[in-house]
C-alpha positions, 0 to 999 in steps of 0.5 A: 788261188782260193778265198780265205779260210774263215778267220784268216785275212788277206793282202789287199793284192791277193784278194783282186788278183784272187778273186773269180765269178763262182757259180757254184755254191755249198748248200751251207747257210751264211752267217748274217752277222758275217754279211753285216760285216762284208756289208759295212766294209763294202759300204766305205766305197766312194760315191759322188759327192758323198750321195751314196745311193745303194741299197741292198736287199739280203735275201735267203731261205723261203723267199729267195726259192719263191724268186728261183721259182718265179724267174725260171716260170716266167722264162721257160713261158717266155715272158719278155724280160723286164729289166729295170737298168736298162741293158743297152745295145748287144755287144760287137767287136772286141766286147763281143769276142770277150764275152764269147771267150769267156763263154768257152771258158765256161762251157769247156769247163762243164763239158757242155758241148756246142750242140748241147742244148739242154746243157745250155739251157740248163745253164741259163737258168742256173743264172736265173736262180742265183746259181743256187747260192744260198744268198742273194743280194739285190743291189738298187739305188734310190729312184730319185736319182735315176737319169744320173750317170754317176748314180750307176758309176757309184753302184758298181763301186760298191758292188766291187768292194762288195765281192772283195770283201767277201772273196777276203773272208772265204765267200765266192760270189758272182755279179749277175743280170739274170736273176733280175731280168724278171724284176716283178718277180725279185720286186715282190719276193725281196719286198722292194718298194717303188722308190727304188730301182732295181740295178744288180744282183748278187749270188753270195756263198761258200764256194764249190770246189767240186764245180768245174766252172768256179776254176775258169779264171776269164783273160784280162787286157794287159796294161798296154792295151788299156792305158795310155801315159803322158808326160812320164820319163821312161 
C-alpha cells in the first residue's frame, strides 16, 4: 500500500496498517502550509496531564544541508556521538534478532551483500543525513521537564501521530537517531535553544518509489505474542 495521492483521504486502519519507514525521498520541496497542517493534527495527541512537552524544529534548504554536513564530518573523523536522550543498553535477545531481521530486510533490498563495507558504510551515513529527505523535523522537549519518564512517553506519541498524519496525506517519513546523534551540530544549524532537549528526528518527503528499500515492509508480533486477556468469556 502506498501514502495517499494529495487531496485524497484515508481510513484511519489503511493508514497504520499502510504506513512504512521510507528512506528514500523525491528531491521535490514540501509545502510548509501542508506541514503546519500535519502538525496541528499530530498535536491533538494525548500527553500527561495535558503537559504537552513537544517542540518541533522544521527545517529544510541551506541549513539542513549545513546539518548533512555537519553530521557526516564529524562521524567519518570519528567524533564520539553525543546524543542528548540517552540511548540505553545494546539490544539482546528477542530485540536484538528484530533489529537484525529488519536489517536483512533492508540490506537484501538494496542489494547490499554481508561483506559489502562501503555499501554499508554508505548507508549509515544516509541515516546521518536525514536519508536526504527534503525535510527534517527535530523533535525536543522542554528541559525542565527532563528525569520524567512521561515526558518522553508523551513525545513518542506525538511523533506517532505525526508520521500518520503525514503517511495520510502522501508524505513518507522515517523516525531516526542518526541524524542527531551529533546533537551540536543539529543544536546550532536548526537554532535550538539550551531549554530544550534534543530527543528525535524526523526525515519528511514525498516518497521514492524507485528506492528499493521504501518496499521492506519490518514483520510485526501477532497479538497473542504481545497481549495477555483476563476475565474475558471465550
Amino acid at each position: 500500500m502506498t501514502p495517499a495521492s494529495e487531496g485524497s483521504t484515508m481510513q484511519y486502519d489503511e493508514v497504520v496498517k499502510g504506513r512504512r519507514s521510507i528512506r528514500g525521498y523525491k528531491p521535490d520541496p514540501v509545502p510548509k502550509a501542508l506541514i503546519r497542517e500535519i502538525l496541528e493534527v499530530a498535536m491533538r495527541a494525548p500527553s500527561s496531564m495535558n503537559t504537552q512537552p513537544w517542540n518541533f524544529h522544521v527545517i529544510t534548504g541551506e541549513p539542513l544541508d549545513r546539518i548533512r554536513a555537519g553530521n557526516t564530518e564529524r562521524n567519518l573523523a570519528g567524533v564520539p556521538h553525543s546524543r542528548e536522550f540517552r540511548i540505553g543498553q545494546p539490544f539482546a535477545g528477542p530485540h536484538r534478532e528484530r533489529q537484525v531481521e529488519v536489517a536483512k530486510q533492508l540490506f537484501g533490498a538494496m542489494g547490499i551483500a554481508r561483506e559489502d563495507k562501503e555499501g554499508r558504510q554508505d548507508w549509515v551515513l544516509r541515516g546521518f543525513r536525514q536519508f536526504d529527505a527534503p525535510v527534517c523535523v527535530i523533535i525536543t522537549y522542554d528541559r525542565v521537564l527532563d528525569g520524567s519518564d512521561d515526558t518522553p512517553f508523551d513525545c513518542g506519541a506525538v511523533t506517532n501521530a505525526l508520521v500518520n498524519a503525514a503517511w495520510s496525506r502522501g508524505l513518507g517519513a522515517v523516525i531516526n537517531s542518526q541524524g542527531i546523534m551529533q546533537s551540536p551540530v543539529v543544536r546550532e544549524h536548526a537554532n535550538i535553544p539550551d531549554d530544550q532537549v534534543i530527543m528525535k528526528a524526523i526525515a519528511l518527503g514525498w516518497p521514492d518509489d524507485s528506492f528499493p528499500a521504501n518496499a521492506v515492509v519490518s514483520n510485526r508480533k501477532s497479538v497473542d505474542e504481545a497481549a495477555t486477556f483476563l476475565g474475558f468469556d471465550d
